[in-house]
C-alpha positions as protocol buffer text, in pm:
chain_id: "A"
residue {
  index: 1
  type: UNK
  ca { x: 30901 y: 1169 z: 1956 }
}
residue {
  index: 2
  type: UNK
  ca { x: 31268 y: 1215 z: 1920 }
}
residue {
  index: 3
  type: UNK
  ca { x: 31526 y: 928 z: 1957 }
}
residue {
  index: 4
  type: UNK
  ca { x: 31688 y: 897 z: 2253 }
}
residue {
  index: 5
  type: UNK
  ca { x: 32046 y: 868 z: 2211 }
}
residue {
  index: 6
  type: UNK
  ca { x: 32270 y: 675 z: 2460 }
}
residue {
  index: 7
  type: UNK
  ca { x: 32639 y: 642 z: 2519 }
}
residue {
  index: 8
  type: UNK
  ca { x: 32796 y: 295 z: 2609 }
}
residue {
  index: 9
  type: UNK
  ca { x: 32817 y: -38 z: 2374 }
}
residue {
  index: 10
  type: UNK
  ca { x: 32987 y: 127 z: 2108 }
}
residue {
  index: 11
  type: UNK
  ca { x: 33060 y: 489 z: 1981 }
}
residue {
  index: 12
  type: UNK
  ca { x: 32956 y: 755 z: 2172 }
}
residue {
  index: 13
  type: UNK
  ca { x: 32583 y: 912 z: 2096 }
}
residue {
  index: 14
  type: UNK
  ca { x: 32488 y: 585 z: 1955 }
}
residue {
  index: 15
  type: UNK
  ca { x: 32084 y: 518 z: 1927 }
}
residue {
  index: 16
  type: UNK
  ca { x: 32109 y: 174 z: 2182 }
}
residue {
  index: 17
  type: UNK
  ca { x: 31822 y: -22 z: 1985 }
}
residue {
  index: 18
  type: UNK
  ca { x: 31999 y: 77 z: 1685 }
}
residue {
  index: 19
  type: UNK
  ca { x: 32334 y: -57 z: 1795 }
}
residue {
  index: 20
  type: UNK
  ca { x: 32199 y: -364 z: 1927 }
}
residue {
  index: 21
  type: UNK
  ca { x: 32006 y: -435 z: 1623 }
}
residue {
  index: 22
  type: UNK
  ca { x: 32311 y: -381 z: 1409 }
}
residue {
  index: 23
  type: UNK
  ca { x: 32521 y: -592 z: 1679 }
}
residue {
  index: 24
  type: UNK
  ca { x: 32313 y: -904 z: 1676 }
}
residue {
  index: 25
  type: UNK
  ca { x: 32350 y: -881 z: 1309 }
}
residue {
  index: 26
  type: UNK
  ca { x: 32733 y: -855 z: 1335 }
}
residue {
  index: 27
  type: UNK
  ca { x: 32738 y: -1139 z: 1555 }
}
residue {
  index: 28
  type: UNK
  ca { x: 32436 y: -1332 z: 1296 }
}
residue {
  index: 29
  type: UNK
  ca { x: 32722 y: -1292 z: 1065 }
}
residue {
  index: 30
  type: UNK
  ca { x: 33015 y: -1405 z: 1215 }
}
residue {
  index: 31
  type: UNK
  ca { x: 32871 y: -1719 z: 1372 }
}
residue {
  index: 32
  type: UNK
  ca { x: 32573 y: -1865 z: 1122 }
}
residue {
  index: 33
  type: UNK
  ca { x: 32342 y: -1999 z: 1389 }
}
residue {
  index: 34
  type: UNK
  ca { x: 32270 y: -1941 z: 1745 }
}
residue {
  index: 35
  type: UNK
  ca { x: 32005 y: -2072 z: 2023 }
}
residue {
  index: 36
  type: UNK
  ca { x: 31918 y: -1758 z: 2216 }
}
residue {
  index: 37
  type: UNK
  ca { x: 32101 y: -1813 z: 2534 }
}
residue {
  index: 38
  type: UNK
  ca { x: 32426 y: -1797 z: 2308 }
}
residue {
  index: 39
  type: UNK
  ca { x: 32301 y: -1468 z: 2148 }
}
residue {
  index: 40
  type: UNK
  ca { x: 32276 y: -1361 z: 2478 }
}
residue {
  index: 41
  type: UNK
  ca { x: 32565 y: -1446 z: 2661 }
}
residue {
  index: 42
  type: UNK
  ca { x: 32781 y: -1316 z: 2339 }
}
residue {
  index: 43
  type: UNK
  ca { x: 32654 y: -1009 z: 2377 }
}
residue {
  index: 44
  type: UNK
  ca { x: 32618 y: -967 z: 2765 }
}
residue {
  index: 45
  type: UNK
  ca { x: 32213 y: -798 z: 2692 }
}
residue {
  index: 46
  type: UNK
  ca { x: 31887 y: -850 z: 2910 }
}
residue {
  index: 47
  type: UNK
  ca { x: 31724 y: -1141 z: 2795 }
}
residue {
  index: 48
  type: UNK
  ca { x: 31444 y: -912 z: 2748 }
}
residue {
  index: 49
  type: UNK
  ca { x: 31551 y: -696 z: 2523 }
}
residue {
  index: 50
  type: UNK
  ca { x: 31748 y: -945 z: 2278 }
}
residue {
  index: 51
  type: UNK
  ca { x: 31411 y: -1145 z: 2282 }
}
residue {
  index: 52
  type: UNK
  ca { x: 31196 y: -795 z: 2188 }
}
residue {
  index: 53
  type: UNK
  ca { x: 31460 y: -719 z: 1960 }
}
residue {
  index: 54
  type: UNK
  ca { x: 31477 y: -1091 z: 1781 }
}
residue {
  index: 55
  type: UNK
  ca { x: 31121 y: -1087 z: 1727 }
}
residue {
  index: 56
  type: UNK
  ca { x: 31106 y: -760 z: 1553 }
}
residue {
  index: 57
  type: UNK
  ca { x: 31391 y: -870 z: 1348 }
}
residue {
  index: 58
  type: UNK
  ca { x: 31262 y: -1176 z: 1266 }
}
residue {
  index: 59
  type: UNK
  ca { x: 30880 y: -993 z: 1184 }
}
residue {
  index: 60
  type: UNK
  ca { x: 31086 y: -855 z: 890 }
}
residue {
  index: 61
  type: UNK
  ca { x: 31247 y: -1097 z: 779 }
}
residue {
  index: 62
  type: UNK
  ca { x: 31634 y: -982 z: 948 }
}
residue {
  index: 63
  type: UNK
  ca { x: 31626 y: -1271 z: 1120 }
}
residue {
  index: 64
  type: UNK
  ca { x: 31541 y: -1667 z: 1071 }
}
residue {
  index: 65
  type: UNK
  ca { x: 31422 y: -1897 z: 1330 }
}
residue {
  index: 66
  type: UNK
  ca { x: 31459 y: -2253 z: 1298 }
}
residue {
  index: 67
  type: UNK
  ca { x: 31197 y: -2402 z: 1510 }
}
residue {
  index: 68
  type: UNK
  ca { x: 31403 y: -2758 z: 1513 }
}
residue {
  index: 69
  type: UNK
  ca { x: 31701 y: -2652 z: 1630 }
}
residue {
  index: 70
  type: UNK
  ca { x: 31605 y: -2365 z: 1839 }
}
residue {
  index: 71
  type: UNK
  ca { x: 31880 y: -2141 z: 1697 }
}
residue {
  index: 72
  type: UNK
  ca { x: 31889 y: -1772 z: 1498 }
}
residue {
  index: 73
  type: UNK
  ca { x: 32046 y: -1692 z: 1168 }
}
residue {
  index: 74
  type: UNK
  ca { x: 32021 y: -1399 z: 889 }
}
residue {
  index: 75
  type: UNK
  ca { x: 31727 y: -1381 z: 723 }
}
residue {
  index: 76
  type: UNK
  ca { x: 31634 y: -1319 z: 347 }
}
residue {
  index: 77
  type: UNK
  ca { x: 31597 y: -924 z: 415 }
}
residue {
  index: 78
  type: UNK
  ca { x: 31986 y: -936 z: 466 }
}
residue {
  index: 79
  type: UNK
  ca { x: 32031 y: -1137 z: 139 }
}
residue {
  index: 80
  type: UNK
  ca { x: 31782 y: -896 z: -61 }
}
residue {
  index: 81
  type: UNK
  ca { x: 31955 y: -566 z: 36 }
}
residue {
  index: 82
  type: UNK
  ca { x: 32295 y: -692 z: -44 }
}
residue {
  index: 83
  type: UNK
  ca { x: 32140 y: -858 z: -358 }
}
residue {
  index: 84
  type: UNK
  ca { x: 31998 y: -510 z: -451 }
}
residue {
  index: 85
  type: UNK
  ca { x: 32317 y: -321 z: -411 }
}
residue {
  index: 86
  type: UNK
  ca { x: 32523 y: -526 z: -627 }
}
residue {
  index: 87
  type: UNK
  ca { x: 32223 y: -519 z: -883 }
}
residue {
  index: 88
  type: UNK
  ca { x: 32277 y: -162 z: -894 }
}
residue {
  index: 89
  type: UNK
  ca { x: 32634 y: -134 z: -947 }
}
residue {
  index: 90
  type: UNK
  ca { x: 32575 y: -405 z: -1219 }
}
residue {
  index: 91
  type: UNK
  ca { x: 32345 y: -218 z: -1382 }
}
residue {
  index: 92
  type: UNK
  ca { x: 32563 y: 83 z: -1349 }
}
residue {
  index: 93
  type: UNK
  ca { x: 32859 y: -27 z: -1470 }
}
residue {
  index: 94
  type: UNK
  ca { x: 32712 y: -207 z: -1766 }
}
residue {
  index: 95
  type: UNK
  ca { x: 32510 y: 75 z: -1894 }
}
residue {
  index: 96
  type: UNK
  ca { x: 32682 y: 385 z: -1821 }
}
residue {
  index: 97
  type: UNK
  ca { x: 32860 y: 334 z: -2176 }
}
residue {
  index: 98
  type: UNK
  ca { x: 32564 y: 297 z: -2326 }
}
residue {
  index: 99
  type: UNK
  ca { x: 32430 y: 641 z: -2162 }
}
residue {
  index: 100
  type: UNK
  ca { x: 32695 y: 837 z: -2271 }
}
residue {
  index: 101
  type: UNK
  ca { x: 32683 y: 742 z: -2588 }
}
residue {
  index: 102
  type: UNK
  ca { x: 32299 y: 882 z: -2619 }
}
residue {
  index: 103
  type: UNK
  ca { x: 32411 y: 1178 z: -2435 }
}
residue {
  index: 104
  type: UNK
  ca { x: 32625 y: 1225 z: -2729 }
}
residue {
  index: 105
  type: UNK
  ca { x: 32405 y: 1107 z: -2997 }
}
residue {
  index: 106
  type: UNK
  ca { x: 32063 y: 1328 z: -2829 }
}
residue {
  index: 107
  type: UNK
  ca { x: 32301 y: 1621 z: -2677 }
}
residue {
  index: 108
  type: UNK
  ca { x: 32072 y: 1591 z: -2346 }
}
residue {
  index: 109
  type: UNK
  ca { x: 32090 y: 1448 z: -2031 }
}
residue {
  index: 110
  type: UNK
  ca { x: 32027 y: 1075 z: -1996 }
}
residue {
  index: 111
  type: UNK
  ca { x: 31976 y: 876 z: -1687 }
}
residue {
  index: 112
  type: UNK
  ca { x: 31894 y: 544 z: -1546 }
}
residue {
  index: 113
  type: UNK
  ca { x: 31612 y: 462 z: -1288 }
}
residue {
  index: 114
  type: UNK
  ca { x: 31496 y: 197 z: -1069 }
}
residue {
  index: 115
  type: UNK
  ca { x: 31152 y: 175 z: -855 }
}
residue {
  index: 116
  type: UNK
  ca { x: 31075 y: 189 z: -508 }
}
residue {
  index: 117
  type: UNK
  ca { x: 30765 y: 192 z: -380 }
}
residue {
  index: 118
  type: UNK
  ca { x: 30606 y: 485 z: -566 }
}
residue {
  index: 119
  type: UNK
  ca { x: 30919 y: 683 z: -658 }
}
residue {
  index: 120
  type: UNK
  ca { x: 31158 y: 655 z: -948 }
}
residue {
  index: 121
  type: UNK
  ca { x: 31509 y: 652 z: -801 }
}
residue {
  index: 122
  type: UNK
  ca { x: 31802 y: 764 z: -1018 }
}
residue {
  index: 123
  type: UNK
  ca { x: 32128 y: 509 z: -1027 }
}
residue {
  index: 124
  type: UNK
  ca { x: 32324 y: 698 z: -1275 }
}
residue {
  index: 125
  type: UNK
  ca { x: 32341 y: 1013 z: -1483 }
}
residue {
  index: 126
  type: UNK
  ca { x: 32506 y: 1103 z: -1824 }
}
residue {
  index: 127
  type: UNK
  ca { x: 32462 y: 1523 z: -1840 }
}
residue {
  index: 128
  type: UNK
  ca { x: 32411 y: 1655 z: -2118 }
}
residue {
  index: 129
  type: UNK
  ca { x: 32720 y: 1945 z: -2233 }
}
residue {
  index: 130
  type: UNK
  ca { x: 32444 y: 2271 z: -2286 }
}
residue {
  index: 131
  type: UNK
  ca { x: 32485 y: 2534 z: -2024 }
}
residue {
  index: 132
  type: UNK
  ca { x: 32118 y: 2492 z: -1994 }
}
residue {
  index: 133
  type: UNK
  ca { x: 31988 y: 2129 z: -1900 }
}
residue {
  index: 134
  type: UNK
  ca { x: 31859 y: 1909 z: -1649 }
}
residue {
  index: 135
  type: UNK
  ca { x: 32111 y: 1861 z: -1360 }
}
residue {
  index: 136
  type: UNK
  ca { x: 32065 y: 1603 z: -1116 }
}
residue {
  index: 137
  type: UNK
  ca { x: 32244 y: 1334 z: -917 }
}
residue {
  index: 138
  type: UNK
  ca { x: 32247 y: 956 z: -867 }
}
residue {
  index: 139
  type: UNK
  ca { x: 32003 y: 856 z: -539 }
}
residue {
  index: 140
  type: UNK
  ca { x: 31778 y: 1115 z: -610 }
}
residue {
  index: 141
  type: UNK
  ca { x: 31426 y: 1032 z: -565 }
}
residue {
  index: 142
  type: UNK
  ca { x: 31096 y: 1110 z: -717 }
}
residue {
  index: 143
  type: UNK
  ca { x: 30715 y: 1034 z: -732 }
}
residue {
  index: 144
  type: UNK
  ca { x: 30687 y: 837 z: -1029 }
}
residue {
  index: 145
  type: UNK
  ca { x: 30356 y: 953 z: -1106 }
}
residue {
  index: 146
  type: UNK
  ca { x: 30532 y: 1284 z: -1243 }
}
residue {
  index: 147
  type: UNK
  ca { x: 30834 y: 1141 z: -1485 }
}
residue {
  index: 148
  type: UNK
  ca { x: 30830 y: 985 z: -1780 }
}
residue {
  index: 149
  type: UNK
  ca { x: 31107 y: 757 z: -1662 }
}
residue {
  index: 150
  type: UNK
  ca { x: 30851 y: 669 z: -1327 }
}
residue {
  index: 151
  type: UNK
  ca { x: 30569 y: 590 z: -1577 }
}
residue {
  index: 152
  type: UNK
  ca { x: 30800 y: 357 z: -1760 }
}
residue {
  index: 153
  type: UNK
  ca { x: 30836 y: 166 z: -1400 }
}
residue {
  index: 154
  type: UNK
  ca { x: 30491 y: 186 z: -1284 }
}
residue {
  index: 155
  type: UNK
  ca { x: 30366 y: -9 z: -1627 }
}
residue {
  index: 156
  type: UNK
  ca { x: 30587 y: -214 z: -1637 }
}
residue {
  index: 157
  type: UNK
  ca { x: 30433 y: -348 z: -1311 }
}
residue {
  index: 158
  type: UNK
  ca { x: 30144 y: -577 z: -1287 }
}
residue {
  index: 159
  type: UNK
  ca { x: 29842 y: -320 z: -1325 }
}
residue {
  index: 160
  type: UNK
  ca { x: 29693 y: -406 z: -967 }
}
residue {
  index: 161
  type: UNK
  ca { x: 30043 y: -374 z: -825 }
}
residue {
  index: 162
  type: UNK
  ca { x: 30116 y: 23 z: -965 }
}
residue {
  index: 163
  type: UNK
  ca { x: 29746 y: 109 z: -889 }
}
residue {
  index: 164
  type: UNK
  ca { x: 29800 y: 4 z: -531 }
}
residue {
  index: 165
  type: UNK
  ca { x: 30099 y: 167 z: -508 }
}
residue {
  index: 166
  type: UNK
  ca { x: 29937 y: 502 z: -616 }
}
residue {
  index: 167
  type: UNK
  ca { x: 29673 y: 496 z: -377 }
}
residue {
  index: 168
  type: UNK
  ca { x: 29905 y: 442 z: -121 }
}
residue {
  index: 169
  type: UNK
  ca { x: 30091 y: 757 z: -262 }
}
residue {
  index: 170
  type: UNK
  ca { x: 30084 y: 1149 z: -193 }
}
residue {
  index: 171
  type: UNK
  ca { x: 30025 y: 1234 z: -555 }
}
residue {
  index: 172
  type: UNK
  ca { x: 30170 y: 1584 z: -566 }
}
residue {
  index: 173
  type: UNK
  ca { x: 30071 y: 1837 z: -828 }
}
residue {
  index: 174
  type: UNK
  ca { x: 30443 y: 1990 z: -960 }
}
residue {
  index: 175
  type: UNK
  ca { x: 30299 y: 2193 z: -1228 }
}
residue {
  index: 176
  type: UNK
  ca { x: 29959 y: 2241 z: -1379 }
}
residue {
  index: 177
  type: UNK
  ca { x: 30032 y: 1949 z: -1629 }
}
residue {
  index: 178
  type: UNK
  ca { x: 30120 y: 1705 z: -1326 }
}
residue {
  index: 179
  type: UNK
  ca { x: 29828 y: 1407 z: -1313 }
}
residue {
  index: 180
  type: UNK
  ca { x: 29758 y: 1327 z: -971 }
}
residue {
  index: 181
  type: UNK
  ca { x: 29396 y: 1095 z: -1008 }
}
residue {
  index: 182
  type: UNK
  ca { x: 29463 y: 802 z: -980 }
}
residue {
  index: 183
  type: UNK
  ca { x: 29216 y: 677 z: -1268 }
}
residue {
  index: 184
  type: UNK
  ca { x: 29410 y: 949 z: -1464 }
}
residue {
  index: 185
  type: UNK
  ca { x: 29752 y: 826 z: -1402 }
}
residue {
  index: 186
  type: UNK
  ca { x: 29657 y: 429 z: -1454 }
}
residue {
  index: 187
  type: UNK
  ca { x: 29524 y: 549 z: -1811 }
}
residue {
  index: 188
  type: UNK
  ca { x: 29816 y: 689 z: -1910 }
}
residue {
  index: 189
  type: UNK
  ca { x: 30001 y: 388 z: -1790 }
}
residue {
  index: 190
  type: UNK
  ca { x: 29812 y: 173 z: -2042 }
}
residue {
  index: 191
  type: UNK
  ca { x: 29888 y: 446 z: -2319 }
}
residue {
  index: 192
  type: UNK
  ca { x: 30288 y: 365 z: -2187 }
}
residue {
  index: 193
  type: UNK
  ca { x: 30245 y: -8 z: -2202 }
}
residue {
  index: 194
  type: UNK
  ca { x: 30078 y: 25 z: -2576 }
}
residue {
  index: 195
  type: UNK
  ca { x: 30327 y: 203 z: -2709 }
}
residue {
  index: 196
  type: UNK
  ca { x: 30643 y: 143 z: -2530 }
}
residue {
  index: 197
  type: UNK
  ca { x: 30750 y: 467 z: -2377 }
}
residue {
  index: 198
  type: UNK
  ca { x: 30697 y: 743 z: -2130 }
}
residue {
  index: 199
  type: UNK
  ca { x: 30661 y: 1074 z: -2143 }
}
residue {
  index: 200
  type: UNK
  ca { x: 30700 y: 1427 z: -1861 }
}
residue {
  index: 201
  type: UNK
  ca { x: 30557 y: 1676 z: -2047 }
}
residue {
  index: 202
  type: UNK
  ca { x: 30632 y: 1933 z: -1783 }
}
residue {
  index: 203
  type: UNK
  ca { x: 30440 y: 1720 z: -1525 }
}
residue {
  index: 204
  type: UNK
  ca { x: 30749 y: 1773 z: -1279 }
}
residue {
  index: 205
  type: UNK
  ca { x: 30872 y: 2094 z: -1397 }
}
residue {
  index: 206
  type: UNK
  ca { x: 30767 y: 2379 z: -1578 }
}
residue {
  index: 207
  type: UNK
  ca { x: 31039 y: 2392 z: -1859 }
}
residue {
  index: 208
  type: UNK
  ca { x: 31116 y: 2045 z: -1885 }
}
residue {
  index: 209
  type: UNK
  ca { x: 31057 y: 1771 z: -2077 }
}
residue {
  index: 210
  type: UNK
  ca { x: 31145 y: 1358 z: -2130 }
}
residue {
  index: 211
  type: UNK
  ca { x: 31083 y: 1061 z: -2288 }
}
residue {
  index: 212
  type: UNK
  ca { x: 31159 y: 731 z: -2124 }
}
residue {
  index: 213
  type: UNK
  ca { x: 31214 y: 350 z: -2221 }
}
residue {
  index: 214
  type: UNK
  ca { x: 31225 y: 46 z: -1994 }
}
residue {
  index: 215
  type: UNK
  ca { x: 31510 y: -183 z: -1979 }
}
residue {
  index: 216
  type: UNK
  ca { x: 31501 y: -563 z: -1961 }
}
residue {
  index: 217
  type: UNK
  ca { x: 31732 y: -851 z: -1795 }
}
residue {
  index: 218
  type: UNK
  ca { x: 31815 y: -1126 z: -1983 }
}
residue {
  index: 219
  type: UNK
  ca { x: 31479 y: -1312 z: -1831 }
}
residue {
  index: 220
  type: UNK
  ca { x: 31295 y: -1041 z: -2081 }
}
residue {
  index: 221
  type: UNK
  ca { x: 31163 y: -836 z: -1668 }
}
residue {
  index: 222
  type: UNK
  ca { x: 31196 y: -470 z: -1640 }
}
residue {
  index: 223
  type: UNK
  ca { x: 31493 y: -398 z: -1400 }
}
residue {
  index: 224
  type: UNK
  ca { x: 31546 y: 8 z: -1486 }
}
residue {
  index: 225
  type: UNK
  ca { x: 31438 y: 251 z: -1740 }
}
residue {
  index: 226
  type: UNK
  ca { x: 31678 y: 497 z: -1934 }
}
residue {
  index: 227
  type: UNK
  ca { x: 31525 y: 829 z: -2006 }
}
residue {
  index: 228
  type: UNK
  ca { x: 31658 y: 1155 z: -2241 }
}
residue {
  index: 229
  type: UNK
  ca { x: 31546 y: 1469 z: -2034 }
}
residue {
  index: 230
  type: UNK
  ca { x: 31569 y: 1829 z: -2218 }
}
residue {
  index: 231
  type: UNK
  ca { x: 31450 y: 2184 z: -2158 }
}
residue {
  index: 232
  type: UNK
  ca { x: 31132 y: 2268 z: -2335 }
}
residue {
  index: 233
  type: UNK
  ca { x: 31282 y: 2502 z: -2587 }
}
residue {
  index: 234
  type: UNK
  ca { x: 31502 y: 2237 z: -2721 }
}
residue {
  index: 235
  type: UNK
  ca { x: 31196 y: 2020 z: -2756 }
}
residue {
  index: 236
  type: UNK
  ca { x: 31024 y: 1963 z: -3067 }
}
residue {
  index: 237
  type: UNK
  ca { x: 30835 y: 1684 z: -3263 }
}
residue {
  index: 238
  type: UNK
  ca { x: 31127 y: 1599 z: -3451 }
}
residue {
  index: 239
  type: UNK
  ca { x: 31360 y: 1593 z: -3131 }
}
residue {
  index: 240
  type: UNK
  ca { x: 31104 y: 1389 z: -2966 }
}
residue {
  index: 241
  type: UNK
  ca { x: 31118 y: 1109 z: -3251 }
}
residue {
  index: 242
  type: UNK
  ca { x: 31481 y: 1107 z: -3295 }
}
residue {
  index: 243
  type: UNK
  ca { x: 31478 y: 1049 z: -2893 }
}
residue {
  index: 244
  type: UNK
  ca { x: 31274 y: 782 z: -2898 }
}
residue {
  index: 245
  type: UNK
  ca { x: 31496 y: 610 z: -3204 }
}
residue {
  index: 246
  type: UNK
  ca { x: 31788 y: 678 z: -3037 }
}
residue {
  index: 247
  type: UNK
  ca { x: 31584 y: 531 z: -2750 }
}
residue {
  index: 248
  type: UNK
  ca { x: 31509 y: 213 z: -2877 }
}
residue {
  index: 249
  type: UNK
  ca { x: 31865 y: 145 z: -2999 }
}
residue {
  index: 250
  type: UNK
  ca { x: 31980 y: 219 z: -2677 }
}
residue {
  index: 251
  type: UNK
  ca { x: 31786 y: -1 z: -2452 }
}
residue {
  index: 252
  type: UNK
  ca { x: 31777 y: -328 z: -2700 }
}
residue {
  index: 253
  type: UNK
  ca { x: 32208 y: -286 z: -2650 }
}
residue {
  index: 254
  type: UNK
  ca { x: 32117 y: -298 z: -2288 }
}
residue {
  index: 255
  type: UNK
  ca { x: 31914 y: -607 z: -2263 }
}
residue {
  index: 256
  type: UNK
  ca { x: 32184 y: -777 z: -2540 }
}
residue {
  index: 257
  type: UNK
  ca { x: 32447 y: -667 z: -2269 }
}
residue {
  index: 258
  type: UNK
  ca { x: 32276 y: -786 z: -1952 }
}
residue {
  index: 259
  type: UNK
  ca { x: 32160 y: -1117 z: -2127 }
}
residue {
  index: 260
  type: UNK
  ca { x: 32533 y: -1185 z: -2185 }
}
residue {
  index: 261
  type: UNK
  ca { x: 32660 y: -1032 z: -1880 }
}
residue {
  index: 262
  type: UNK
  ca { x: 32411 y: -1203 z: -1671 }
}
C-alpha cells in the first residue's frame, strides 16, 4: 500500500507519521526528558497518536521510558546511528591515505567496506588509473555472499551469527561461479578465517576479480575490510600474491593508525 502523504505540520507533501516521528525526536532533543502530557501539549497532537507513536519508538529503542519518573528521552538507537556515522567518516578519513597508496602500489582499484546485515557496503573508493577497471561509488551495497571483501566481513563474525544472517538472505546467483548454499558459503568462510583473506573469483561478475583483507580497531575487532579489485585479464598468480603482500602491509598500517588514533 502506498503512503499517504499529507500537507500541514511542516513542509508541504510531508508523510504525517513521518513528521511526527521526526518531531517528537526534535523536541526529545531539545528538552532531555518529558512526562507525556508535556510531549503532548508541546506539540499540540491527539493523545492517541503521540501514545501509538511513543510506543513504537520506544519498541526500537528511539525512545527511553523511565518508569520512575514517568518522563521520555532519546534512546540508544539515536546514540548508535550517530555513533555509526562518525565511525565511518573516522574510518574514512584515516584510511583513505592508506588506499591510495595501494592503488598506486597494485595499479587497481581499492576500496573499504563495512557490514550490514548480509551486504558489504562500500565507505570509500581509491580507482584504479586503467581505462579498464572496476568503477564504483561509496554507499553502494552488495550481498556479501558474492565479494571477497563481504566474505572478509561475514568471517570475521561469530560463525552462528554469519550463518544466520545467510539464511535470512536472498542468495543471488551473479555468475555461474557465485555460491549461493548456504553450507557452501559457511565453508568457504572457514577457508577465509584460516588463511586470512577473501577472494571473488568472478562470483559477482563475469570479468572480475578481488582479494580482500579485514581491518582491525585498536581493541584487535574487525570494523571494515580493504579489498584490491581487477579485471580478469590483469589477473594472474603472481598479481594475486603481490595483492595479498601489498595487502597485508596495508591493513597492519591501518590497525597501527586506528590504535593510535583511537
Amino acid at each position: 500500500m502506498a503512503a499517504t502523504r499529507e500537507n500541514g505540520g511542516g513542509s508541504g507533501g510531508a508523510v504525517k507519521s513521518a513528521d511526527r516521528v521526526l518531531t517528537i525526536l526534535d523536541l526529545l532533543a531539545e528538552r532531555d526528558a518529558l512526562t507525556f502530557s508535556e510531549i503532548v501539549s508541546a506539540l499540540a497532537l491527539p493523545k492517541s497518536s503521540v501514545h501509538n507513536l511513543l510506543a513504537t519508538m520506544i519498541d526500537r529503542d528511539y525512545v527511553a521510558y523511565d518508569a520512575a519518573a514517568k518522563t521520555y528521552g532519546l534512546g540508544i538507537r539515536v546514540w548508535q546511528i550517530g555513533r555509526a556515522r562518525r565511525d565511518v567518516e573516522h574510518l574514512r578519513t584515516v584510511l583513505k591515505p592508506l588506499m591510495d597508496q595501494l592503488r598506486e602500489q597494485t595499479g587497481e582499484t581499492v576500496q573499504l567496506a563495512r557490514l550490514e546485515g548480509a551486504d558489504a557496503v562500500y565507505l570509500e573508493i581509491s580507482e584504479s588509473p586503467h581505462p579498464m577497471k572496476l568503477s564504483s561509488t561509496p554507499g553502494v551495497r552488495l550481498p556479501a555472499h558474492a565479494s571477497g571483501i563481504g566474505k572478509v566481513l561475514l568471517a570475521a563474525l561469530d560463525p552462528a551469527d554469519a550463518r544466520n544472517r545467510l539464511e535470512g538472505a536472498t542468495l543471488q546467483a551473479f555468475t555461474p561461479h557465485t555460491l549461493t548454499d548456504v553450507e557452501q558459503i559457511v565453508g568457504e568462510l572457514d577457508r577465509v578465517r584460516v588463511r586470512g583473506y577473501g577472494t571473488d573469483d568472478e562470483e559477482f561478475a563475469i570479468g572480475c576479480r578481488c582479494v580482500a583483507m579485514p581491518v582491525l580497531d585498536g581493541a584487535g575487532e574487525v570494523v571494515a575490510a580493504i579489498s584490491v579489485s581487477t579485471p580478469t585479464p590483469r589477473w594472474s598468480r603472481e598479481f594475486a600474491a603481490a595483492a595479498r603482500r601489498s595487502l597485508a602491509a596495508a591493513t597492519t598500517a591501518a590497525h597501527e593508525l586506528l590504535t593510535r588514533r583511537g
